[in-house]
C-alpha positions in Angstrom: 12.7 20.6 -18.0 9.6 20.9 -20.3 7.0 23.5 -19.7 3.8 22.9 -20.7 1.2 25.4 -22.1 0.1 28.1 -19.5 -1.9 31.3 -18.5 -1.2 34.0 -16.5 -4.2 35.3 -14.1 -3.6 37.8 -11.2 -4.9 37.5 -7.9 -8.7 38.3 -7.6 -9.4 41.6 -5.2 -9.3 41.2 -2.0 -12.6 42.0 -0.3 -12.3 45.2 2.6 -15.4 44.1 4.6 -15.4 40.2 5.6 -18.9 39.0 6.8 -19.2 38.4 10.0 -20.5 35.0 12.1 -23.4 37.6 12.9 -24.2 37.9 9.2 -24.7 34.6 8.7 -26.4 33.9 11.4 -29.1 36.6 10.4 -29.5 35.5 6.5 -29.8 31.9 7.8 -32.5 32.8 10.5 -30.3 31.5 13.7 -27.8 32.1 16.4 -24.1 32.7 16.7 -23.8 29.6 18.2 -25.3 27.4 15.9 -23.5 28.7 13.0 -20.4 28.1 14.9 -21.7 24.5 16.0 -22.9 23.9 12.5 -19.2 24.9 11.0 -17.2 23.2 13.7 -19.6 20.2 14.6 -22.0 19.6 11.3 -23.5 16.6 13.3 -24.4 18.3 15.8 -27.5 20.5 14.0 -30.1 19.3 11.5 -29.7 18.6 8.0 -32.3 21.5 7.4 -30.2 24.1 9.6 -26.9 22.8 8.0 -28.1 23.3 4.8 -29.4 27.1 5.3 -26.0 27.7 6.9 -24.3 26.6 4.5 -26.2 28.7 1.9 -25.5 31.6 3.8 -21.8 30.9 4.1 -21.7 30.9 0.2 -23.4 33.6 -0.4 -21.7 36.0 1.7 -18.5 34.5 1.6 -17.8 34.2 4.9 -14.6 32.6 6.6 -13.6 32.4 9.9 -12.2 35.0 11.9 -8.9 34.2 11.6 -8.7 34.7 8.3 -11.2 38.0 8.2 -8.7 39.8 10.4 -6.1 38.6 8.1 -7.7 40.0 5.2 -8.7 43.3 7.1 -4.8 43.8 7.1 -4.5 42.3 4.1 -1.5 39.9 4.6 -0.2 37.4 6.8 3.2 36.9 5.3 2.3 33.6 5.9 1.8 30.8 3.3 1.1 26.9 4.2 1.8 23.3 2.4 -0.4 20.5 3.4 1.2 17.3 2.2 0.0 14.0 2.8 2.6 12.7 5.5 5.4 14.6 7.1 7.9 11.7 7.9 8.1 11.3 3.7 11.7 12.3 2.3 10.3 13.5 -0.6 7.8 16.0 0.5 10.4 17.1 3.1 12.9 18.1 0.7 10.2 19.9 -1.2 9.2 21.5 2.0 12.5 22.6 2.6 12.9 24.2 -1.1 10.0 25.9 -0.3 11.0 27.4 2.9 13.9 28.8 1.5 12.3 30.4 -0.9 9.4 31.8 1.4 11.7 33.4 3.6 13.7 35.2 1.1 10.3 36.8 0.2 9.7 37.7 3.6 7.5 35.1 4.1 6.9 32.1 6.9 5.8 28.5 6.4 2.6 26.7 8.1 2.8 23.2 7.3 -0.4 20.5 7.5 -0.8 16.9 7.3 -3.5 14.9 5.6 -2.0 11.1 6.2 -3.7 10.3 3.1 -7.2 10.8 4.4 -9.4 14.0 2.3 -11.7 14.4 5.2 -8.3 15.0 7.4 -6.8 17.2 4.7 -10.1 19.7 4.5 -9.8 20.0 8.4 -6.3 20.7 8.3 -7.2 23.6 5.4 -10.2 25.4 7.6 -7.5 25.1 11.0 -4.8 27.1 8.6 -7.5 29.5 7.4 -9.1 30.4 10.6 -5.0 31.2 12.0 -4.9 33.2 9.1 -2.6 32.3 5.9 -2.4 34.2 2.2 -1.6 30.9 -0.1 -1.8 27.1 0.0 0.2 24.3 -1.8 -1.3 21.4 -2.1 0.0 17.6 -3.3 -1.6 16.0 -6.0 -4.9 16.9 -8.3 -7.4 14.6 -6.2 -9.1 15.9 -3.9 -12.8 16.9 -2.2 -15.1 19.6 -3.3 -15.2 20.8 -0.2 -11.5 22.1 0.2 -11.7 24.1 -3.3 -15.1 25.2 -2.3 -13.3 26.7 0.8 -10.0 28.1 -1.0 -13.0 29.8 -3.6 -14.7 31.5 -1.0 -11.7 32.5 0.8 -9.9 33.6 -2.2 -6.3 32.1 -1.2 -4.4 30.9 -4.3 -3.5 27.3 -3.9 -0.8 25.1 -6.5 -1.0 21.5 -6.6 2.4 19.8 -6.8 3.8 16.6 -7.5 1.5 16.3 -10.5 1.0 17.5 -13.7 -2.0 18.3 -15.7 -2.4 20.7 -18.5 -5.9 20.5 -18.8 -6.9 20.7 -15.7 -8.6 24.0 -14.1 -6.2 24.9 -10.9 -2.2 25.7 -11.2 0.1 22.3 -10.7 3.9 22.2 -11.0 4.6 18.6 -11.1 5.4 15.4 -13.4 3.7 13.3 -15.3 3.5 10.2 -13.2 1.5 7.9 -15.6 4.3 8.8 -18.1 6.9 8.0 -15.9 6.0 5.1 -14.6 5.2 3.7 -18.1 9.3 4.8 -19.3 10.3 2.4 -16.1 8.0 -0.5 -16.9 9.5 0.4 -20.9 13.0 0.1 -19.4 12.1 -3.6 -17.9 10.4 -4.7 -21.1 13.5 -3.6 -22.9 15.6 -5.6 -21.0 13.5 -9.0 -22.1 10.9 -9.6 -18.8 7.6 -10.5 -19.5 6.3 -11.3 -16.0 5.5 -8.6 -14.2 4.4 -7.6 -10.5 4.1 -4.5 -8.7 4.1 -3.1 -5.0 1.6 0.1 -5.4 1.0 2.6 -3.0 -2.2 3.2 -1.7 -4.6 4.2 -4.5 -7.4 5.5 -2.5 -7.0 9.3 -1.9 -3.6 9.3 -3.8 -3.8 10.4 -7.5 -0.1 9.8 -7.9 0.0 5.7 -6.9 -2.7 5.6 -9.2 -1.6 7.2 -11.9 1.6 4.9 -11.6 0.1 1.7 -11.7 -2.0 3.3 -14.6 1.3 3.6 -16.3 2.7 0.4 -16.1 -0.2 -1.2 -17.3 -0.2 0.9 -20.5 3.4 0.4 -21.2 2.5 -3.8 -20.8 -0.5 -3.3 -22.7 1.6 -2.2 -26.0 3.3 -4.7 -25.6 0.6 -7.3 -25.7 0.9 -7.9 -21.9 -1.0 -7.7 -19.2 -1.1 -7.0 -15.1 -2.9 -9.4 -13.4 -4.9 -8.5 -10.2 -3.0 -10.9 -8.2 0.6 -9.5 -8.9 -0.4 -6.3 -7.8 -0.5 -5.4 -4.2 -1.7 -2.4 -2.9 0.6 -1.3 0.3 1.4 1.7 2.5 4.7 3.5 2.3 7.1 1.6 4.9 9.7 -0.7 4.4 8.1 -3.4 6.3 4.8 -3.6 3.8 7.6 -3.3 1.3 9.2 -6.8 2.4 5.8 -8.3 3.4 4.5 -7.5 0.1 7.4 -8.6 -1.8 7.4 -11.9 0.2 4.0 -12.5 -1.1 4.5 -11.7 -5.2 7.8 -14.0 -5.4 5.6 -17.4 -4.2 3.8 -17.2 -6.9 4.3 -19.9 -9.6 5.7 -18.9 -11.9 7.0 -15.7 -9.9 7.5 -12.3 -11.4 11.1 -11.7 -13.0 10.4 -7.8 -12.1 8.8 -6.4 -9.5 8.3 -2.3 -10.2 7.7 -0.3 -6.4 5.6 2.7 -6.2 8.3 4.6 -4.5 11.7 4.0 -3.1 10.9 3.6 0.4 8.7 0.2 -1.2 11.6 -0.5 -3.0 14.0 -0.7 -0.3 11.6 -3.3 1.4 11.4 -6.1 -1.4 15.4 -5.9 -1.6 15.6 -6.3 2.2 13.1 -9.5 1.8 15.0 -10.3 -1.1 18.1 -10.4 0.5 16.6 -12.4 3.6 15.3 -15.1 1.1 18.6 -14.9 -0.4 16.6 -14.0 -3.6 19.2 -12.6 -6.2 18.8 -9.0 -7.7 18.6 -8.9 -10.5 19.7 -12.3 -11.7 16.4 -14.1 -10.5 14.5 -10.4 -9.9 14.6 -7.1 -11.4 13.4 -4.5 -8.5 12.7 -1.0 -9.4 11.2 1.9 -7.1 10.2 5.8 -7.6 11.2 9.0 -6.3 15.3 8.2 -6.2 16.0 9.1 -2.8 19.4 9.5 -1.6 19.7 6.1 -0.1 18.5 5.0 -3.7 22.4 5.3 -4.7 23.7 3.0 -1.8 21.1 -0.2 -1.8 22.6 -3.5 -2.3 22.3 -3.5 -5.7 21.9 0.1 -5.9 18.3 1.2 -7.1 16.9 1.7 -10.2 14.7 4.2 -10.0 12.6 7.5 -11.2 14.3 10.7 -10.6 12.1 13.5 -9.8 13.2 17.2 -8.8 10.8 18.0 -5.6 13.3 20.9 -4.8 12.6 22.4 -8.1 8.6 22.1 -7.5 8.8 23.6 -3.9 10.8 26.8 -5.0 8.6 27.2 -7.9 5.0 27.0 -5.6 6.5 29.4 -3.4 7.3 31.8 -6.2 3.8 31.1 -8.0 2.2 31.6 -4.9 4.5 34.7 -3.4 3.3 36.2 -7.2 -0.1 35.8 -6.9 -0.8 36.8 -3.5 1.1 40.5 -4.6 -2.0 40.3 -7.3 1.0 39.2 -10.6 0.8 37.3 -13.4 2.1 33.8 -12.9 2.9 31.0 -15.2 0.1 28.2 -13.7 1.1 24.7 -15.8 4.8 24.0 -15.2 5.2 20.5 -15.6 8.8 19.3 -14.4 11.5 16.3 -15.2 11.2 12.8 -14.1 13.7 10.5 -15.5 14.3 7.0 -15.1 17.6 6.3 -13.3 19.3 3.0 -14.2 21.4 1.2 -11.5 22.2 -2.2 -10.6 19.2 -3.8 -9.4 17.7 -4.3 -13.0 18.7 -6.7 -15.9 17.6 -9.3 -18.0 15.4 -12.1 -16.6 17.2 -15.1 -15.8 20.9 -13.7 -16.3 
């Protein structure tokens, strides 16, 4: 594991005296209940009152009251992870890490769901603050003003996983993924293929499937090759976009002699619709995919993948934040292994 640079902050002080909705509602010159309606329902008051609510949120730092009783005791116990689907392997077994670890600190775990949607993820952060919670992880480095605006003006410490990025402003533990991807694409360009495809995830609201497809396009591009638009196909994480997606990159003429997945799950998909098209792997098609899930190890051909620790990154964020919400130093940049796995279902094109 590599460890990049770091700084160690503590904890800003806690405020004794959270406004109230009654404070607000006198700097911004209305009622309770349109404060309330304007933080639950925005739509549902003018811009103008909106606006002036909103100022006076800001400057009196107000959160709801949920999290002001919280912070009159001053602890929950109670920490949160917010990832961007539930039914994913790989968050789960960070989740689980995490868990572990919360609890041995005497902590519990409040978990949120985002389904890839930032509006959906800044609800699911104001529900978790108003029942009250001491310390967020979040996945990835994307995402809207909004939800750092309210993590600011509640003062919970948040950590962004499953990325890595040393110059950014807020603590990550994570991987390169531009980096990783581009050793994988390296791997296949090593092995002699020069016509590439690739089944991304999602790029909207997803730094990471970004950031991958960013990476196999470097790695091409040193090598004097390109990724066209139409051999790239955009696709959410099932195994059946997987297969339909697959189905659709290997009519091409001439068709791809390695198709790289955004994640194993992706992966698994194209060797299913390879199999069905009795497609041979590798010999006619090199399939790779991202994450190396258990299941990775017993594909027919076994996958080649990207191994990535999500254990390791879920014990870590619940030590960072179990540190910072007791006001300690904590090392904020951790960046984490990701290794390419080599299995079966890559060789040379053509073999």
């Amino acid at each position: 594991m590599r460890n990049g640079n770091h700084t160690l902050h503590a904890s800003p002080p806690i405020p004794t005296q959270p406004a109230t909705m009654e404070d607000v509602a006198r700097a911004a010159g209305v009622s309770s209940a349109t404060v309330s309606r304007a933080l639950n329902k925005p739509d549902s008051v003018s811009a103008k009152v909106l606006a002036r609510v909103r100022s006076a949120v800001d400057a009196l730092s107000y959160m709801p009251h949920g999290a002001a009783r919280a912070l009159a005791r001053r602890r929950t116990n109670t920490v949160a992870a917010i990832t961007p689907a539930l039914d994913n392997a790989i968050f789960a077994r960070c989740i689980a890490a995490m868990q572990r670890t919360l609890s041995e600190a005497g902590y519990r775990l409040l978990l949120g769901s985002s389904e890839y949607s930032a509006k959906r993820e800044v609800q699911a952060l104001e529900a978790l603050i108003e029942g009250g919670i001491d310390g967020v992880m979040l996945v990835g480095t994307a995402h809207e003003d909004r939800l750092f605006e309210l993590l600011e003006r509640t003062r919970i410490p948040c950590v962004q996983t499953f990325a890595y990025e040393p110059e950014g402003k807020r603590p990550c533990i994570g991987f390169d993924n531009r980096r990783a991807a581009a050793q994988l694409a390296r791997h296949l360009l090593d092995l002699g293929h020069r016509r590439f495809a690739m089944i991304a995830g999602l790029t909207r609201h997803n730094d990471r499937a970004r950031e991958r497809l960013a990476g196999v396009r470097l790695a091409l591009e040193e090598r004097g090759l390109d990724l066209p638009p139409e051999r790239v196909i955009e696709a959410p994480y099932t195994v059946t976009d997987g297969r339909a997606a697959f189905r659709r990159l290997i009519t091409a003429d001439p068709p791809p002699t390695a198709v790289l997945c955004g994640n194993d799950t992706l992966a698994i998909g194209a060797l299913s619709q390879a199999s069905t098209m009795g497609i041979a792997v590798p010999g006619a098609v090199s399939i790779t995919g991202f994450d190396d899930l258990e299941v990775a190890a017993y594909t027919n051909p076994p996958l080649t993948t990207v191994r990535i620790d999500a254990a390791e990154m879920g014990e870590r964020a619940a030590d960072f934040l179990v540190r910072r919400i007791a006001g300690e130093a904590a090392e904020d940049k951790v960046e984490t292994d990701a290794q390419v796995t080599v299995r079966a279902s890559t060789g040379p094109p053509g073999r």
